[in-house]
N, C-alpha and C positions, 0 to 999 in steps of 0.2 A: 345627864347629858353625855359627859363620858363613855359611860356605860353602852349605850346607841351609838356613840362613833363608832367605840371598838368592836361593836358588835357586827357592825356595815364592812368595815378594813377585814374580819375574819371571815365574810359571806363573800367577798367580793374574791376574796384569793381561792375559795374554794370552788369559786365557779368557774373560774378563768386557768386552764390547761395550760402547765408549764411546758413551752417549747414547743405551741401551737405549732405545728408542721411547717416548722423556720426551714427546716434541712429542704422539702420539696420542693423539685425545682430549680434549685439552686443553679445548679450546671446543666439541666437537661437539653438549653440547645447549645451547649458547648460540650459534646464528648463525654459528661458524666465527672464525677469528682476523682485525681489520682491523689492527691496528697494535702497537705498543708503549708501552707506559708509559714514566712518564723515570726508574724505578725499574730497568727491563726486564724487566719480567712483560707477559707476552703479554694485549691486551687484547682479548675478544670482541665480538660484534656487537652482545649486549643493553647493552655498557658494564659489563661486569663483568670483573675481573683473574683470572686463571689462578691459582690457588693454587700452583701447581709449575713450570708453564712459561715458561721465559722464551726472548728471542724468537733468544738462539743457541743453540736449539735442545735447552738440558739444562734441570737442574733451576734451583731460587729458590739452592741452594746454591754454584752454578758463578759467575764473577768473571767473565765474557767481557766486555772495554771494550766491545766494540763493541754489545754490548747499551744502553749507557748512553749511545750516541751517537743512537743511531734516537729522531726525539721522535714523540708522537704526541697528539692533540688528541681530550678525551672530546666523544664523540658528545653533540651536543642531540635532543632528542626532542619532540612538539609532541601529548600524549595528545589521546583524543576517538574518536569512532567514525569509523572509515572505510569503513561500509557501505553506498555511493551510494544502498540500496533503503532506510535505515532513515530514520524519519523525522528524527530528531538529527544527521546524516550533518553530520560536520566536512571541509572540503576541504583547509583548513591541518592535519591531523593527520597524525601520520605514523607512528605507532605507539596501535595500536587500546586501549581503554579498558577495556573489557568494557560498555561503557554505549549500546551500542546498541535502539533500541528499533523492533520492524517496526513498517510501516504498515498500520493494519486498517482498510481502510473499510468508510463506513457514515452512516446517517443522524443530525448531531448536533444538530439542532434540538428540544430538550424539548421544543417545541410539535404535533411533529410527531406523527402516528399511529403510525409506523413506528422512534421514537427508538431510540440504539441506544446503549447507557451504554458498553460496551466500543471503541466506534469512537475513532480518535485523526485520523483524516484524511475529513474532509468528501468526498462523494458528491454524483451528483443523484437520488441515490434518495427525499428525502424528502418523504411523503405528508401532507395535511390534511383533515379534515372542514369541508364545508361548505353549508348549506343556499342552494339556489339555488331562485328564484322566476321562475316562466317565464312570458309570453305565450302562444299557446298558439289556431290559431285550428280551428275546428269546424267539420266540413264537415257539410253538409246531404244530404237524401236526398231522393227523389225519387218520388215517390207518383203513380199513374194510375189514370184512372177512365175507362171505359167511358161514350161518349155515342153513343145509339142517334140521335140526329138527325145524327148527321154519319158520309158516307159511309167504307167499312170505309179502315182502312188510314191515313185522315187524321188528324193528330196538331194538336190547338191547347196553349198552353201557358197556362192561367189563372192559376196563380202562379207566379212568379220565384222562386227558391230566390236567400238570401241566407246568408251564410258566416256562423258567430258567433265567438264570441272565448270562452277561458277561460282562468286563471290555475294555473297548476301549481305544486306546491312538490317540491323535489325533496331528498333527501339524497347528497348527492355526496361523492366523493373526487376531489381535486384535486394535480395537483403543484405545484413550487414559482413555477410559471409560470401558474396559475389553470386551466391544461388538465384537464378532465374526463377521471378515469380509466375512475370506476362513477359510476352515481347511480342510484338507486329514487326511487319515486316515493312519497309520504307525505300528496300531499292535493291536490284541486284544487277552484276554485270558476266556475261561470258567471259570466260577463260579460254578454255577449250570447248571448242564444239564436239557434242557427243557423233559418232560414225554409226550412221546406222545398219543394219543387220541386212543381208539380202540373199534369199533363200529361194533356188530354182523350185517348182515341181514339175514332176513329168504328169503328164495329160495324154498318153503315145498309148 
């Protein structure tokens, strides 16, 4: 009877693989294994311990010394966003947050015509109204009259044509640099009146 125990206990250890593929998997969805604890459970990349594996290679249940000799130092972390394009972009971080936020430009001047409430990063898109008042000068015209005393073709000039002046108002849009994008026109007044031109010819 002995005999067939021992014979079962020596068939049983031959068939059964020491250290059935303990190690697989262990860390695979955490970053993979960097070290060991000074317990000897394998430590992963997020800094989290292996439930089963330790780091000679069986289970949390196996006594390997030499597990207990490997020291290992937990990882420091430094959260924050490390998304160069977002606007919050940590450079000391080194493990992302979820706290990144994009940049939307845009015009953020309440003052502006164009303001843009969802923008977070300033542009030079933004637009202003404003009325502009112009100078403004009038060209004169030039009127001819027929003088039978003076032979054909001969030209005298009796009055000077003089330029006038008048004042315009304009409704413009402006950028943030006072440069004129549109402007319509809304009102203008005389100043001076322009003198118009008057130029005899002869007819003779």
């Amino acid at each position: 009877m002995k005999k067939i125990v021992y014979f079962i206990l020596v068939l049983v250890v031959s068939v059964i693989p020491m250290n059935t593929n303990a190690q697989r998997g262990c860390c695979s969805h955490h970053g993979g294994v960097v070290g060991c604890s000074p317990s000897g459970k394998q430590v992963c990349a997020d800094g989290t311990l292996s439930p089963s594996c330790t780091c000679s290679g069986g289970s949390t249940n196996s006594s390997s010394s030499s597990a207990t000799t490997r020291s290992y130092q937990q990882p420091s972390y430094i959260y924050g966003c490390t998304d160069s394009s977002a606007i919050n972009y940590n450079a000391s971080a080194t493990k992302d947050d979820g706290s990144c936020i994009a940049k939307r430009e845009g015009c953020m001047d309440t003052n502006a015509i164009n303001y843009d409430s969802t923008a977070n990063t300033a542009d030079e898109s933004c637009q202003y109204k404003k009325n502009i008042v112009a100078k403004e000068k009038m060209k004169y015209t030039t009127n001819y009259k027929n003088n039978s005393n003076m032979l054909k073709d001969q030209r005298k000039k009796i009055v000077a044509g003089e330029v006038g002046e008048k004042e315009v108002t304009y409704d413009a849009v402006v950028d943030k640099d006072g440069n004129i994008i549109s402007k319509e026109k809304i009102n203008e007044k005389v100043i001076i009146e322009p003198v118009n031109q008057v130029i005899e010819i002869g007819t003779k």
